[in-house]
C-alpha positions as CSV (number, residue, x, y, z in Angstrom):
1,X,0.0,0.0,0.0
2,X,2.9,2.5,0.8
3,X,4.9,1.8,-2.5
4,X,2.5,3.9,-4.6
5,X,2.4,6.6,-1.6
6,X,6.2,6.4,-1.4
7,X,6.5,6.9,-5.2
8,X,4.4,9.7,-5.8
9,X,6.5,11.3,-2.7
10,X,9.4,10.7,-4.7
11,X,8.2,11.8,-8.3
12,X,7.0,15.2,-5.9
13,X,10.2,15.8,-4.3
14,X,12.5,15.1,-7.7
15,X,9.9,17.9,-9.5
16,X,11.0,19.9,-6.5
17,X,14.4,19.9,-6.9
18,X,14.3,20.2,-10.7
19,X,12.5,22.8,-10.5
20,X,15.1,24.9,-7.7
21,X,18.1,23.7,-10.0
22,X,16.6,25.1,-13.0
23,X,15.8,28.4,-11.2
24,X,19.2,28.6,-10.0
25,X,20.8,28.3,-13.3
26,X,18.4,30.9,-14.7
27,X,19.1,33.2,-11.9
28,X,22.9,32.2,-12.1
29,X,23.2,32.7,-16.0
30,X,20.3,35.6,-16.5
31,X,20.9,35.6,-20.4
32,X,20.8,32.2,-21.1
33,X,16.7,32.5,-20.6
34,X,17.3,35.0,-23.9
35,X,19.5,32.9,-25.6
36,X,17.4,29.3,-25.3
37,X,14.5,31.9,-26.4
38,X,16.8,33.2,-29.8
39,X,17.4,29.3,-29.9
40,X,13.7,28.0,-30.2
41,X,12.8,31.0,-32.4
42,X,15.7,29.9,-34.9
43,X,14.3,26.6,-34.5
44,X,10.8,27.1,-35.5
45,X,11.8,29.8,-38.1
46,X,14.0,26.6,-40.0
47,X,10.8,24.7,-39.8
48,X,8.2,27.1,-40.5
49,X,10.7,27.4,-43.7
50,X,11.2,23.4,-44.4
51,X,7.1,23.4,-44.7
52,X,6.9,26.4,-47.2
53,X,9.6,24.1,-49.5
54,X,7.0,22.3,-52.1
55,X,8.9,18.6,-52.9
56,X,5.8,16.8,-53.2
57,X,6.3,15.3,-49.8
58,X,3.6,15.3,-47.2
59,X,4.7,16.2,-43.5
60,X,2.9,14.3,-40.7
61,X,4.0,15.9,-37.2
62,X,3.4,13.8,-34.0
63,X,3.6,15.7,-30.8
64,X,5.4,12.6,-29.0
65,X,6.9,14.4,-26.6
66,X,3.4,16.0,-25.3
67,X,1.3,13.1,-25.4
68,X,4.2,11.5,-23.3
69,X,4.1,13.8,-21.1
70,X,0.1,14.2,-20.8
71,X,-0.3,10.1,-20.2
72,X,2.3,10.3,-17.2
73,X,0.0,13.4,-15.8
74,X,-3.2,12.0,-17.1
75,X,-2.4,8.0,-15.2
76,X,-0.6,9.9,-11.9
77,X,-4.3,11.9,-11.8
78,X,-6.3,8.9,-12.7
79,X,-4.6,6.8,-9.8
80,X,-4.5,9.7,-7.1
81,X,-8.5,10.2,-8.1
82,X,-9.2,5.7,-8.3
83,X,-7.7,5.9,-4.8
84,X,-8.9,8.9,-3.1
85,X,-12.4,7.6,-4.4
């Protein structure tokens, strides 16, 4: 009965501390929050232009990374509510 308990303790504790190291860096390195921005922008500017090119190819984007992270939210919620419940 405590294993899911203790896990979920975990999992909050490790977002915890991600989230404090990640603030520390930004507060450490205040330009690096401009320069991941000029990054990302660069990013989606080479893509936005890769999709304008017409080769006859048809582009399928998955959003793999955001429907991983909505099932881990979406199953921790789903337990927490099963249990509570």
């Amino acid at each position: 009965m405590l294993g899911p308990v203790r896990w979920l303790a975990i999992s909050l504790c490790v977002s915890i501390v991600l989230t404090v190291i990640v603030n520390a860096v930004l507060w450490a390195f205040p330009d690096i929050g401009r320069w991941i921005a000029r990054r990302i922008e660069a990013s989606w500017q080479r893509h936005a232009a890769d999709a304008q090119a017409d080769d006859g190819r048809v582009r399928v984007i998955v959003p793999w990374k955001a429907m991983i992270i909505a099932s881990v939210v979406l199953t921790v919620a789903l337990n927490i509510a099963l249990r509570v419940g």
